[in-house]
C-alpha positions in Angstrom: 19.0 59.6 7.9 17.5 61.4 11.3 14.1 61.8 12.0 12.7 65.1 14.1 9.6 65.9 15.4 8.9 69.8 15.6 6.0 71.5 17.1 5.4 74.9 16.2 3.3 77.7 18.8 2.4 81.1 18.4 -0.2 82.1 15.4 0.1 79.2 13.3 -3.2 77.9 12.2 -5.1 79.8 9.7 -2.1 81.2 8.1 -1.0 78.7 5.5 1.8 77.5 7.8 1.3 73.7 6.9 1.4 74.9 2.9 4.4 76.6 3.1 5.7 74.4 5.0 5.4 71.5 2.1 7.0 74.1 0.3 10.2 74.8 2.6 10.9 71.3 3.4 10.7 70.3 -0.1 12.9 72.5 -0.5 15.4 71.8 2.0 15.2 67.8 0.7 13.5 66.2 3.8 10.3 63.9 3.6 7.8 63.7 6.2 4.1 65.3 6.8 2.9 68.4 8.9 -0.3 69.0 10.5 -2.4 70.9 12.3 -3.1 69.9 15.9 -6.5 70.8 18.2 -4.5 72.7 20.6 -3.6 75.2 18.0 0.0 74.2 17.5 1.6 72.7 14.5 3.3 69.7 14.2 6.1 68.4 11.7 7.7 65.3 11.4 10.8 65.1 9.1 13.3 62.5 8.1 16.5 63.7 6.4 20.1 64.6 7.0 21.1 66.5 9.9 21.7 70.0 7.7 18.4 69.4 5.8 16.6 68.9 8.9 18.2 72.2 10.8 17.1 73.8 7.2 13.8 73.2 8.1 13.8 74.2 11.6 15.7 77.3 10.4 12.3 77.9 8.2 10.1 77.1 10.8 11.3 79.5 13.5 9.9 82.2 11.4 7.6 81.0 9.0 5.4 82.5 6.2 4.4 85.9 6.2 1.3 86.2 8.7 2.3 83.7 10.8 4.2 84.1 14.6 6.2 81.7 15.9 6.5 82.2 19.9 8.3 78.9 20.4 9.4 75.8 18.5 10.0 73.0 20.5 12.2 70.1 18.3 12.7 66.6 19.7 14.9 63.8 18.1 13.3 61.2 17.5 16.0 57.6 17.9 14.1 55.1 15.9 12.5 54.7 12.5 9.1 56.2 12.4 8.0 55.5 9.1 5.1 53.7 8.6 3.3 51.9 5.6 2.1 55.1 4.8 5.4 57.4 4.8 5.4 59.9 2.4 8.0 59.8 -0.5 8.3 63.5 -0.5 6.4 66.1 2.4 2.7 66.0 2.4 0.3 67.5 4.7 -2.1 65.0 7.2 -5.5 66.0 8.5 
């Protein structure tokens, strides 16, 4: 399993961007969590295999309706970043 980190820019707060993004990445089979961050981006952090993950990123180049992506920056992360609290399935953190 690989672990990325994505964060998302453009009009992505206020949209339901984290929503369907439980949504997408449920569907694509990865675990992780997304949130919102206070410099108005969006970040995800997925664990799955390499075609899941570029799924995802597929997804969040565009994202729902309403929303604008101007850039989507994706970093691999090379260790195990799950925690105690590691979700089974994708979640959304505050």
């Amino acid at each position: 399993m690989k672990y990325r980190r994505y964060f998302v820019s453009g009009r992505v707060q206020g949209v339901g961007f984290r929503w369907a993004c439980v949504t997408a990445a449920n569907q694509a089979g990865v675990s992780g969590w997304t949130r919102n961050l206070s410099d108005g981006r969006v970040e995800v952090l997925a664990c799955g295999t390499d075609g899941e993950l570029d799924s995802l990123a597929r997804w969040l180049e565009s994202g729902p309706a309403g929303a604008r992506v101007e850039h989507l920056e994706i970093i691999e992360e090379h260790s195990d970043v799950r925690d105690a609290s590691w979700p089974r399935d994708f979640v959304i953190r505050r």
